[in-house]
VONU-404060 format. One record per residue (C-alpha): residue number from 1; residue in one letter; x, y, z. Coordinates in nm, 2 decimals, always signed. Layout:
<pt num="NUM" residuo="A" u="X" v="Y" w="Z"/>
...
***
This chain:
<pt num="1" residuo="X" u="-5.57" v="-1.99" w="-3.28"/>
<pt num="2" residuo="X" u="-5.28" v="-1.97" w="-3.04"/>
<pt num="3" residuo="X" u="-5.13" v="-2.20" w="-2.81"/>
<pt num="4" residuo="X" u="-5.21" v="-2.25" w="-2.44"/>
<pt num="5" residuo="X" u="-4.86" v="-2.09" w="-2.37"/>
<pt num="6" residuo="X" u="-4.96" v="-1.76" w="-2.58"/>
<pt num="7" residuo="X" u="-5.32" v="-1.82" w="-2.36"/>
<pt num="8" residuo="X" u="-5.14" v="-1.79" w="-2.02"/>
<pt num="9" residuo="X" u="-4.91" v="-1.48" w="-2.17"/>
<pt num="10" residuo="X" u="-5.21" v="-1.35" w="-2.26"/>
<pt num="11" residuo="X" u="-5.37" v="-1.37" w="-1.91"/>
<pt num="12" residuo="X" u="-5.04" v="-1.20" w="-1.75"/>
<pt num="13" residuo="X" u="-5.05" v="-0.92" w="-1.98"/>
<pt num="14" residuo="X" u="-5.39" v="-0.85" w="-1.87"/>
<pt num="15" residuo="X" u="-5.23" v="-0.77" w="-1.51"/>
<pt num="16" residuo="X" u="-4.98" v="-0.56" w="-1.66"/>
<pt num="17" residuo="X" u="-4.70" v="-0.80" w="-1.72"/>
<pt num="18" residuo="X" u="-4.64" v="-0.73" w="-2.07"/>
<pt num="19" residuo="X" u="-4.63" v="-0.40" w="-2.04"/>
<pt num="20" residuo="X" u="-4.37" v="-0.40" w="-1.76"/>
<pt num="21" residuo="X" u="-4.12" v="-0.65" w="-1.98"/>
<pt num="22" residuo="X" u="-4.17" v="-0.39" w="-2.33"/>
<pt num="23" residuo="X" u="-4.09" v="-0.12" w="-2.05"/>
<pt num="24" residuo="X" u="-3.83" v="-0.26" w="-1.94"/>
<pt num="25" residuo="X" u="-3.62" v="-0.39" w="-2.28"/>
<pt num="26" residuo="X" u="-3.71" v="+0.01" w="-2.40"/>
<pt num="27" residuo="X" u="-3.50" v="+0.14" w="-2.10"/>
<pt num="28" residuo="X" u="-3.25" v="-0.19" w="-2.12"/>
<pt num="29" residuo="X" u="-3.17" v="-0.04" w="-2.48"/>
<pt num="30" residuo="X" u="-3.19" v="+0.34" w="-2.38"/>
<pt num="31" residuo="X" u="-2.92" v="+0.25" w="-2.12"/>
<pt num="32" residuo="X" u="-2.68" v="+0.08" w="-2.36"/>
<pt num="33" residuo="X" u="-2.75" v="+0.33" w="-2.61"/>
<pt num="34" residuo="X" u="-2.64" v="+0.66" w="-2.33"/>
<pt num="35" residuo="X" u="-2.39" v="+0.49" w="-2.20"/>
<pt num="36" residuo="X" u="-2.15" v="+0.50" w="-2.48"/>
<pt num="37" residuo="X" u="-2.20" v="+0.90" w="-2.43"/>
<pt num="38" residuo="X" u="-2.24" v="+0.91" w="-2.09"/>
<pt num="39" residuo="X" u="-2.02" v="+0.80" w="-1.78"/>
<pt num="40" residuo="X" u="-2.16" v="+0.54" w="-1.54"/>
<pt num="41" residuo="X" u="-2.38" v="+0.63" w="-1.26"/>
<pt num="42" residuo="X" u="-2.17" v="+0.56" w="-0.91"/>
<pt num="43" residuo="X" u="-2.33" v="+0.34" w="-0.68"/>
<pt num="44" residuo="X" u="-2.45" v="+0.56" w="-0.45"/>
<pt num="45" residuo="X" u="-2.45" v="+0.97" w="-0.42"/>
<pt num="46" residuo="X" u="-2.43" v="+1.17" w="-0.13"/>
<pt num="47" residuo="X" u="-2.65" v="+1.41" w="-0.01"/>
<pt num="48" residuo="X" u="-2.59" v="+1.74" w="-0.13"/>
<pt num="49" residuo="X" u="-2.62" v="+2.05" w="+0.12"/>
<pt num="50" residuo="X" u="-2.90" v="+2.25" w="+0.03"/>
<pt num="51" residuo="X" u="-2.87" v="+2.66" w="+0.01"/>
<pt num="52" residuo="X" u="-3.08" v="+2.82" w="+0.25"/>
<pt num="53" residuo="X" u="-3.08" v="+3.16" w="+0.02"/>
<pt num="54" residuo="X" u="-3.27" v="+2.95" w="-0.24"/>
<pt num="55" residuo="X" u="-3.63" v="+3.06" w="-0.34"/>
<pt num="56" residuo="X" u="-3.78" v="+2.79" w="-0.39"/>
<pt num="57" residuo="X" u="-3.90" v="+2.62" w="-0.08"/>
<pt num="58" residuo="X" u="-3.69" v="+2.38" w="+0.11"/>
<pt num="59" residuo="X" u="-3.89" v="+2.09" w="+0.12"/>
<pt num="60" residuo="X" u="-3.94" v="+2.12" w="-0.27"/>
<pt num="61" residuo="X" u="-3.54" v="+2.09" w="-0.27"/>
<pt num="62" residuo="X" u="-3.51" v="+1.80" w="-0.06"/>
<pt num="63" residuo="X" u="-3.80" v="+1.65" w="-0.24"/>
<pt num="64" residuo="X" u="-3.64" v="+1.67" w="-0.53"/>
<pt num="65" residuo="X" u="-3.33" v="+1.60" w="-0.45"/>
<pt num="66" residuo="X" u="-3.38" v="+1.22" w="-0.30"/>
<pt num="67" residuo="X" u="-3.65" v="+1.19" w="-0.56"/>
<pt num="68" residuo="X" u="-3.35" v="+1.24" w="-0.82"/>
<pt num="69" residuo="X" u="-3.11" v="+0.99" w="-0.61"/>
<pt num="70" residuo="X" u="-3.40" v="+0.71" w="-0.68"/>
<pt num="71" residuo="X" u="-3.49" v="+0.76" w="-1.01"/>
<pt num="72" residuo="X" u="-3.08" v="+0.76" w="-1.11"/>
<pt num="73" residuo="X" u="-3.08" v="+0.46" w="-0.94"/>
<pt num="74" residuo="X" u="-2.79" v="+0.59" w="-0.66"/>
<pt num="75" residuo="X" u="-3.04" v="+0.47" w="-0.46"/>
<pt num="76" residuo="X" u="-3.23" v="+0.14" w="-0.43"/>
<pt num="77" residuo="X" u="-3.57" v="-0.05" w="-0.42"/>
<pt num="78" residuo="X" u="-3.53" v="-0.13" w="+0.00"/>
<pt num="79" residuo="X" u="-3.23" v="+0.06" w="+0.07"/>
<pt num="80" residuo="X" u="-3.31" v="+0.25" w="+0.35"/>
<pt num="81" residuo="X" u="-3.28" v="+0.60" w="+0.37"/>
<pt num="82" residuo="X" u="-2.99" v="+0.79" w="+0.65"/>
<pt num="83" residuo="X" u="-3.13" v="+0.85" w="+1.04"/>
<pt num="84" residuo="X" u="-3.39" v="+1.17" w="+1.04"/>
<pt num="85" residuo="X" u="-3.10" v="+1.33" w="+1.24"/>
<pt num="86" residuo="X" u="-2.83" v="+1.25" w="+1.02"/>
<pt num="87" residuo="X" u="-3.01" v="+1.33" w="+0.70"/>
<pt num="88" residuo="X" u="-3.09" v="+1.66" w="+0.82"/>
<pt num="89" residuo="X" u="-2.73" v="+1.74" w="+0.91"/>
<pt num="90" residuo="X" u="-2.59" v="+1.62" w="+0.54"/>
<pt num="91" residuo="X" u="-2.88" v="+1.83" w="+0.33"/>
<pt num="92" residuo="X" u="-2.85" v="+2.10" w="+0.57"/>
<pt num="93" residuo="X" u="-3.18" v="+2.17" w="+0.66"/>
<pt num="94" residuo="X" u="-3.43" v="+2.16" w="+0.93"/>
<pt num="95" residuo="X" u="-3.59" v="+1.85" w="+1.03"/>
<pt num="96" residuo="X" u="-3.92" v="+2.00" w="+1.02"/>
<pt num="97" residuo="X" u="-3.84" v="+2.10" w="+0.62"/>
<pt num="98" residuo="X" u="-3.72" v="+1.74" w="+0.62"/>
<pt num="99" residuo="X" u="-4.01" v="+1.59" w="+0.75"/>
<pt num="100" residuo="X" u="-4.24" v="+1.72" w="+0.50"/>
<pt num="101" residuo="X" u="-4.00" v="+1.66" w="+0.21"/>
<pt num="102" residuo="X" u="-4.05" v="+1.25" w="+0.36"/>
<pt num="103" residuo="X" u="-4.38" v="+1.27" w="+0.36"/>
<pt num="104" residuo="X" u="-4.42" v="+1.43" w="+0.08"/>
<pt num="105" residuo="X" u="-4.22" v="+1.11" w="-0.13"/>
<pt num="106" residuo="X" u="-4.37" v="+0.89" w="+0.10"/>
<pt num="107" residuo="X" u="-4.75" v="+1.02" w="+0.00"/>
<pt num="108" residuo="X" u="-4.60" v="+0.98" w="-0.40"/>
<pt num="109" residuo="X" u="-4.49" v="+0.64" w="-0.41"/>
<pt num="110" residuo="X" u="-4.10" v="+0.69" w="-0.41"/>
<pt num="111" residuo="X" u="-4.02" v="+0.61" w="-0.05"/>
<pt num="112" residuo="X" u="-4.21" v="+0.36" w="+0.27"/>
<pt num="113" residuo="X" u="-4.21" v="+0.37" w="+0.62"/>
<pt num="114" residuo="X" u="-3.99" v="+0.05" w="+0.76"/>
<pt num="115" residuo="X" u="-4.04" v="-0.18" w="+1.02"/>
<pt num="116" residuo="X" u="-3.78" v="+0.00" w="+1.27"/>
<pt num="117" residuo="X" u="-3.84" v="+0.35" w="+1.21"/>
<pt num="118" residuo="X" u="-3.72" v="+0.54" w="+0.93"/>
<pt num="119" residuo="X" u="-3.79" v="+0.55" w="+0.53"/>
<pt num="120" residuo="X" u="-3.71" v="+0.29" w="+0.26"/>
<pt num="121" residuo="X" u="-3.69" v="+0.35" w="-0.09"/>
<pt num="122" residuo="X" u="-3.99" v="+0.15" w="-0.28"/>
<pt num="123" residuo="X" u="-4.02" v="-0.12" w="-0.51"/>
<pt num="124" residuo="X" u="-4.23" v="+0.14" w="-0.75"/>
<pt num="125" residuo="X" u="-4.36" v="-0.24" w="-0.97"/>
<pt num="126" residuo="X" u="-4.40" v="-0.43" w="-0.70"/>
<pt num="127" residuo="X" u="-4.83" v="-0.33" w="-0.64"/>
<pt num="128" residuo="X" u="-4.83" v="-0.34" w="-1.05"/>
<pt num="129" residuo="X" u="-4.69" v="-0.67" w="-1.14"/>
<pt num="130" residuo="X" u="-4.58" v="-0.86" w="-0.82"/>
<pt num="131" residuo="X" u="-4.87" v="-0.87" w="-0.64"/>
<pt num="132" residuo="X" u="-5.13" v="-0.95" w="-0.85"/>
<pt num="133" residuo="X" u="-4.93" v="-1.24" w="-1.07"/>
<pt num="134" residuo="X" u="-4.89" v="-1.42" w="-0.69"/>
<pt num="135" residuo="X" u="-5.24" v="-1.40" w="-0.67"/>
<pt num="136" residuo="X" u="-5.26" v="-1.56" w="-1.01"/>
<pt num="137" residuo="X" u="-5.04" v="-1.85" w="-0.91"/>
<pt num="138" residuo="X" u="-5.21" v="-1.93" w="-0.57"/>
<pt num="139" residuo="X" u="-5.46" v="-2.05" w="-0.80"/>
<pt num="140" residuo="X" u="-5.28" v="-2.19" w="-1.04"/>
<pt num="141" residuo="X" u="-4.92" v="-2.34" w="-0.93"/>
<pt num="142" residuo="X" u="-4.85" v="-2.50" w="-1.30"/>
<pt num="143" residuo="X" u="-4.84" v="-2.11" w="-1.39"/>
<pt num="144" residuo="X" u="-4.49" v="-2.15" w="-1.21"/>
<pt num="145" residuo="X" u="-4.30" v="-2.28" w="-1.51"/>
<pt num="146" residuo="X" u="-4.41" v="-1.90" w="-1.67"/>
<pt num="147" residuo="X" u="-4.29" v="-1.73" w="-1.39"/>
<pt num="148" residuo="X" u="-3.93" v="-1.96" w="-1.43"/>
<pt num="149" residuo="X" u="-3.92" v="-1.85" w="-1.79"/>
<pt num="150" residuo="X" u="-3.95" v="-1.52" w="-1.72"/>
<pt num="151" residuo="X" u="-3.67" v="-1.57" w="-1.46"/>
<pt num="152" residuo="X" u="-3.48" v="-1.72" w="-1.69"/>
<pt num="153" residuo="X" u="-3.45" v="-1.41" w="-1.96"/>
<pt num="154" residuo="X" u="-3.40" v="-1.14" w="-1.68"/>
<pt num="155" residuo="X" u="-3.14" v="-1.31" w="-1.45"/>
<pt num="156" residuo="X" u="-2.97" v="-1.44" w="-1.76"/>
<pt num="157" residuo="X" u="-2.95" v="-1.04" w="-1.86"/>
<pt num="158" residuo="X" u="-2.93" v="-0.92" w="-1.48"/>
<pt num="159" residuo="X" u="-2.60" v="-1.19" w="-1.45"/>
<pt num="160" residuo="X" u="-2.39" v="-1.09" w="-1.72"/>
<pt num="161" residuo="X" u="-2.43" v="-0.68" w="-1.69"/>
<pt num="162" residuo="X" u="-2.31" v="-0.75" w="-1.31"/>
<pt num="163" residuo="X" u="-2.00" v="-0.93" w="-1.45"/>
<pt num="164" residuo="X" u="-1.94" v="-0.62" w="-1.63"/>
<pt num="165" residuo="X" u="-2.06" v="-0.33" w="-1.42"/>
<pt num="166" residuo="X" u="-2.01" v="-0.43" w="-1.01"/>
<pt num="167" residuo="X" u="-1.81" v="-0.22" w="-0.84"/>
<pt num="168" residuo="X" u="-1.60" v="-0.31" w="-0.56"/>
<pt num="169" residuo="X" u="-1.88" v="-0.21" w="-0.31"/>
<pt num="170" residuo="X" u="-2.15" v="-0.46" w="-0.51"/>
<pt num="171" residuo="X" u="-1.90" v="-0.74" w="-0.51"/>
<pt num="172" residuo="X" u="-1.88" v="-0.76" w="-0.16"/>
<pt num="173" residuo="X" u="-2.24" v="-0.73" w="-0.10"/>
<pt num="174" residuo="X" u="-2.27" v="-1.03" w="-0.37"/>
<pt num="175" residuo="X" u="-1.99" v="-1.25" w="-0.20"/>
<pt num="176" residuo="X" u="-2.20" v="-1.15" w="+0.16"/>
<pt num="177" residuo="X" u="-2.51" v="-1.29" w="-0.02"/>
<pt num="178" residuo="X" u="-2.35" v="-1.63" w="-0.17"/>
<pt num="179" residuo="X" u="-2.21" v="-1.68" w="+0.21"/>
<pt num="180" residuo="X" u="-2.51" v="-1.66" w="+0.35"/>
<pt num="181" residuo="X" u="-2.68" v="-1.89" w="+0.10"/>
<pt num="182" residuo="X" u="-2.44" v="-2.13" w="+0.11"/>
<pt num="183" residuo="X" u="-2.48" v="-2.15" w="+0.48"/>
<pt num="184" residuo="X" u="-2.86" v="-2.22" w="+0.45"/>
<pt num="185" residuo="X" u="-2.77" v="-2.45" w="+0.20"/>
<pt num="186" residuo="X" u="-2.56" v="-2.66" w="+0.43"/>
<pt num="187" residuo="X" u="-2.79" v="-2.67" w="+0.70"/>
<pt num="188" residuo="X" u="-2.99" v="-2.95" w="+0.79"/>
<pt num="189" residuo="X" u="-3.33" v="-2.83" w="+0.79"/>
<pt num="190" residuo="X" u="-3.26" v="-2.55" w="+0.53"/>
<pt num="191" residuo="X" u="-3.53" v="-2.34" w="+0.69"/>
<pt num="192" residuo="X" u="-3.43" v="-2.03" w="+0.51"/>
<pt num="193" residuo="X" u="-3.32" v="-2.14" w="+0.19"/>
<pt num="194" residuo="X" u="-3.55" v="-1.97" w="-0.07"/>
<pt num="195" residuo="X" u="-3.52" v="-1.63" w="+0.12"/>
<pt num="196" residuo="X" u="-3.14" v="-1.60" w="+0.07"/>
<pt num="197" residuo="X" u="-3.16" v="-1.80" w="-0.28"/>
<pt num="198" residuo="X" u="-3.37" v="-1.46" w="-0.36"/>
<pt num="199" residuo="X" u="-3.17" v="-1.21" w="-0.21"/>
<pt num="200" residuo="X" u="-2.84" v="-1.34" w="-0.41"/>
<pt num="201" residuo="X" u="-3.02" v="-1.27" w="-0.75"/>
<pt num="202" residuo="X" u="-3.11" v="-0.96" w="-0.61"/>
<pt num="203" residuo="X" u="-2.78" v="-0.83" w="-0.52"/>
<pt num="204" residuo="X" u="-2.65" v="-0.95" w="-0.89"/>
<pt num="205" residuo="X" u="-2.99" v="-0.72" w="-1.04"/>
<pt num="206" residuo="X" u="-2.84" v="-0.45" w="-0.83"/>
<pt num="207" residuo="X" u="-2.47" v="-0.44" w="-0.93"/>
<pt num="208" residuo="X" u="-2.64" v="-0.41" w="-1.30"/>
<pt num="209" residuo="X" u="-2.65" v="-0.04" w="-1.22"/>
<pt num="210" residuo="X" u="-2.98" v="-0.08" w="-1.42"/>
<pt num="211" residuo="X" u="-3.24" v="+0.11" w="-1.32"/>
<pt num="212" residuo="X" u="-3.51" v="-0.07" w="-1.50"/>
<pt num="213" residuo="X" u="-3.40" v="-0.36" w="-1.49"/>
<pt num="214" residuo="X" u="-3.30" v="-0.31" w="-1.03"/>
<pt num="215" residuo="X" u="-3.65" v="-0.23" w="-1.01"/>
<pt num="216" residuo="X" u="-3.78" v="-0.47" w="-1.25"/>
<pt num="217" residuo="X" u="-3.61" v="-0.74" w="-1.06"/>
<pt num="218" residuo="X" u="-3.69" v="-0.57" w="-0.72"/>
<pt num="219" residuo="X" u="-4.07" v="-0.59" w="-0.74"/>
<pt num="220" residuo="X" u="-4.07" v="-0.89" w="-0.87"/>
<pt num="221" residuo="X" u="-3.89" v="-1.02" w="-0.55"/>
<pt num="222" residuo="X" u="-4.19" v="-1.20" w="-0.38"/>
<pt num="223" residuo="X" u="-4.30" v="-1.36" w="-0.70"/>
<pt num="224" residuo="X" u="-3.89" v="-1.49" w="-0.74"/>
<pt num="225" residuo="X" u="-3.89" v="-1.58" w="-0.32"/>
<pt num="226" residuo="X" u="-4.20" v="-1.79" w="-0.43"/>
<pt num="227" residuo="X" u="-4.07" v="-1.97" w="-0.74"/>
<pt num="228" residuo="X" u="-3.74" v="-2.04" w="-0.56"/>
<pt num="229" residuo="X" u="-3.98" v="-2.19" w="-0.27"/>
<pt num="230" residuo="X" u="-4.16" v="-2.39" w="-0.53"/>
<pt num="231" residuo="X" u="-3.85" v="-2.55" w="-0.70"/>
<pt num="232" residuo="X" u="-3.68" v="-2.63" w="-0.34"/>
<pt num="233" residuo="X" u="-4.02" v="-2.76" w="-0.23"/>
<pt num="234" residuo="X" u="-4.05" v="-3.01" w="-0.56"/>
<pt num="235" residuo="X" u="-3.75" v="-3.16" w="-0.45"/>
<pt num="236" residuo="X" u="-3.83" v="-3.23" w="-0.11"/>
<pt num="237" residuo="X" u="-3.51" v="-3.07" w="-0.02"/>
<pt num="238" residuo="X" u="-3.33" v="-3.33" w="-0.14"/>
<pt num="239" residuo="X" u="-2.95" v="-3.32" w="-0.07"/>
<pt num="240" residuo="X" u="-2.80" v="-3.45" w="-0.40"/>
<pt num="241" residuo="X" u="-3.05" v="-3.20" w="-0.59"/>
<pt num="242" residuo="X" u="-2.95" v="-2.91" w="-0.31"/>
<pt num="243" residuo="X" u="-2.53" v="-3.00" w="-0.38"/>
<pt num="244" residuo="X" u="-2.65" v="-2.94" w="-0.73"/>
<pt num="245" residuo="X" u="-2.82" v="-2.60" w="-0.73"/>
<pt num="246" residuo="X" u="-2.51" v="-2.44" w="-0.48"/>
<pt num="247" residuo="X" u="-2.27" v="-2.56" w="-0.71"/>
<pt num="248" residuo="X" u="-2.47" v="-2.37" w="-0.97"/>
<pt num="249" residuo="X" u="-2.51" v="-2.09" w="-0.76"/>
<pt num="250" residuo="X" u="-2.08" v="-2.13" w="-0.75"/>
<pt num="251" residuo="X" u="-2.08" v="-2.10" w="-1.09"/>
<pt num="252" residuo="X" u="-2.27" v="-1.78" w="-1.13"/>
<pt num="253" residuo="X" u="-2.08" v="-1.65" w="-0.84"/>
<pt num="254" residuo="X" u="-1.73" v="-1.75" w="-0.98"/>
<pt num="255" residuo="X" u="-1.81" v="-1.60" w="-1.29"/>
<pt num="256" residuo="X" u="-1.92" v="-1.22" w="-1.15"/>
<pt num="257" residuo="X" u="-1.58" v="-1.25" w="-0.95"/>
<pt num="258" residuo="X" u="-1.43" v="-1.35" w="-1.29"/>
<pt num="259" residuo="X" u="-1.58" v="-1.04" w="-1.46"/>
<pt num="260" residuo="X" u="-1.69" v="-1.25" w="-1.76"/>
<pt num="261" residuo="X" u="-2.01" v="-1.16" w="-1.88"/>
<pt num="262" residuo="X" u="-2.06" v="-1.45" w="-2.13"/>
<pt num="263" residuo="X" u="-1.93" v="-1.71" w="-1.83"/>
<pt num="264" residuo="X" u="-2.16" v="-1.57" w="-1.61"/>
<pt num="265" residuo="X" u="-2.48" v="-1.55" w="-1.86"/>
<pt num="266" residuo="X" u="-2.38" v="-1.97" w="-1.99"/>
<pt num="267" residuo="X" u="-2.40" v="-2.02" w="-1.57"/>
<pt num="268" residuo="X" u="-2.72" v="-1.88" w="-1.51"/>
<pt num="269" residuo="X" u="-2.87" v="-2.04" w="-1.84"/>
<pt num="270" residuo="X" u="-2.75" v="-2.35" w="-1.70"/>
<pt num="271" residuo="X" u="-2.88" v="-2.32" w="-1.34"/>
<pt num="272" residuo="X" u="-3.24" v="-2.21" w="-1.46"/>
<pt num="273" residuo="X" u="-3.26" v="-2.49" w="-1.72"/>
<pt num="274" residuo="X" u="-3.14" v="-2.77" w="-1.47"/>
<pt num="275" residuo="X" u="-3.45" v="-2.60" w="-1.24"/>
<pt num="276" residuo="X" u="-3.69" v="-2.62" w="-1.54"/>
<pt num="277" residuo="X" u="-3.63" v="-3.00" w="-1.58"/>
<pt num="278" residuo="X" u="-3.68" v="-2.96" w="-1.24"/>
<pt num="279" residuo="X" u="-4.01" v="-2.83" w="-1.31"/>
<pt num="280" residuo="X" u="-4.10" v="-3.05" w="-1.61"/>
<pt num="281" residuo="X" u="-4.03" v="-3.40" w="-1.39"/>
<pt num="282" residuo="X" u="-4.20" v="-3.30" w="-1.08"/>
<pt num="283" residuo="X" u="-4.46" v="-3.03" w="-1.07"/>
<pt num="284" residuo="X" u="-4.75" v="-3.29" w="-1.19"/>
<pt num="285" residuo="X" u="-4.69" v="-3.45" w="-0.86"/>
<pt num="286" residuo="X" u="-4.72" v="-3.21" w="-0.66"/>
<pt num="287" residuo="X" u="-5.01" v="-3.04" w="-0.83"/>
<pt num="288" residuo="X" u="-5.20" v="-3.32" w="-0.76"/>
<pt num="289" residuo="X" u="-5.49" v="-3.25" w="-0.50"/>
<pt num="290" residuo="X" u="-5.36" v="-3.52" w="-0.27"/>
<pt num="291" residuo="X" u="-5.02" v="-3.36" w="-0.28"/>
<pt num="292" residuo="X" u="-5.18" v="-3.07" w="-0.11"/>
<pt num="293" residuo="X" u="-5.39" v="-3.22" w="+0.12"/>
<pt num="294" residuo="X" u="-5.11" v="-3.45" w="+0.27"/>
<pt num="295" residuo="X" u="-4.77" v="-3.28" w="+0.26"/>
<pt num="296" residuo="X" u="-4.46" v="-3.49" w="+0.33"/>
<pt num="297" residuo="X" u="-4.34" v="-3.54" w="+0.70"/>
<pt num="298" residuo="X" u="-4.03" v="-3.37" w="+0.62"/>
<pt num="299" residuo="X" u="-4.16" v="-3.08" w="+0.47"/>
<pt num="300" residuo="X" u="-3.98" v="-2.73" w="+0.53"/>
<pt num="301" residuo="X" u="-4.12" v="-2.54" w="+0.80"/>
<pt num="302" residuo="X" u="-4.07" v="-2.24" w="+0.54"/>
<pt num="303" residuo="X" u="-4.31" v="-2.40" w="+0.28"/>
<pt num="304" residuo="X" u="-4.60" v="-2.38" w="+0.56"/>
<pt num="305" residuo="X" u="-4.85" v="-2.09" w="+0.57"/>
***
């Protein structure tokens, strides 16, 4: 018979979880492997003009084009895609071609429509594995020491590849990131805290220049926001606990800087295991239906519905 742990495993690979991490080592190791042969992808491509004496229709070409840009990984889950205008102007083509080459990634999956206007690029795992393990721990919040574990393996990986692979570009979008965290951090009612705690992990997964592991890491962003919410939550925001996780958020960010991937992977080993005790010490409490019912006077206005 197996173990409750093994139970609960077995229960997320029913919603596709499982799947997702075997798909994700394959291409982890498919990487390494073709990157001995081949050189590194650059951060991001331009646009290539596109040949109005082709005979294949234009659309098809543009289609193809940014379609080839994503799945490269030059561009990335939520960047957002160039002005209709100015996109038109760097391919070279109409914006009526353009339009239906949008819609035509839009209609597959690659690209979204934003909040402002314009096209972001997807987070293709997000409706696969995000969404329905969120729905899984609304119902059951002790399911939120799985979610750390799993945290723990890919940030671990995500951490030290960045402190091998950023570019110039991805370590100032990573410094950006920490700056902004550690000015939620210092804050006094923290009110944002989880939100930018997530997007400086994020901006590590993406100077990985990983494609699996990017988008891996991308859709599981809500699910991450959530667990980081959960272990600031457990702690009432304590500021003793608070000093401790930014300095550990120092380390990891030290380390990138540093360019030493073993540094970097001890950091955030060290970070998620001071979270899990964390975890261990105080999640009974607040699982317990009273907990729920009455939350503390002081609680985060982030932490409410």
């Amino acid at each position: 018979m197996g173990s409750p742990k093994n139970k609960r495993f077995t229960s997320f690979g029913k919603l596709g979880l499982t799947k997702t991490l075997k798909f994700v080592a394959f291409h982890v190791k498919l990487e390494e492997t073709s990157r001995r042969s081949c050189p590194p992808l650059i951060a991001l491509m331009p646009f290539k003009p596109v040949h109005s004496y082709t005979r294949t229709r234009i659309a098809d070409v543009v289609s193809d084009q940014i379609r080839a840009l994503i799945t490269s990984g030059a561009l990335l889950p939520g960047q957002r895609l160039p002005a209709e205008r100015d996109l038109s102007e760097q391919l070279n083509v109409s914006r009526p071609s353009l339009r239906e080459a949008l819609i035509r990634l839009e209609s597959d999956g690659f690209i979204q429509a934003a909040a402002r206007s314009g096209f972001v690029v997807s987070d293709v795992t997000a409706p696969l594995v995000s969404a329905p393990l969120a729905a899984l721990l609304s119902q059951h919040p002790t399911a939120s020491a799985d979610v750390l574990e799993l945290r723990h393996g890919l940030e671990s990986l995500a951490t030290g590849y960045a402190a091998e692979r950023a570019t110039a570009t991805d370590l100032a979008r990573i410094t950006e990131a920490f700056n902004a965290l550690k000015t939620a951090a210092i804050e006094p009612k923290r009110t944002r805290i989880a939100e930018h705690d997530a997007a400086f992990h994020l901006a590590i997964a993406d100077a990985t220049h990983n494609l699996a592991l990017a988008h891996v890491m991308h859709g599981l962003h809500e699910l991450v926001r959530e667990s980081m919410l959960t272990s600031h939550r457990l702690v009432d925001y304590d500021n003793d606990v608070e000093a401790n996780l930014l300095a550990q958020h120092q380390a990891i960010f030290d380390a990138i800087l540093a360019r030493d991937p073993q540094r970097a992977r001890d950091a955030a080993g060290a970070h998620l295991d001071y979270v899990s005790t964390l975890y261990r010490d105080r999640l009974p409490r607040l699982t317990k239906p009273e907990a729920t019912r009455y939350p503390a006077k002081n609680q985060n206005p982030e932490t409410t519905p």
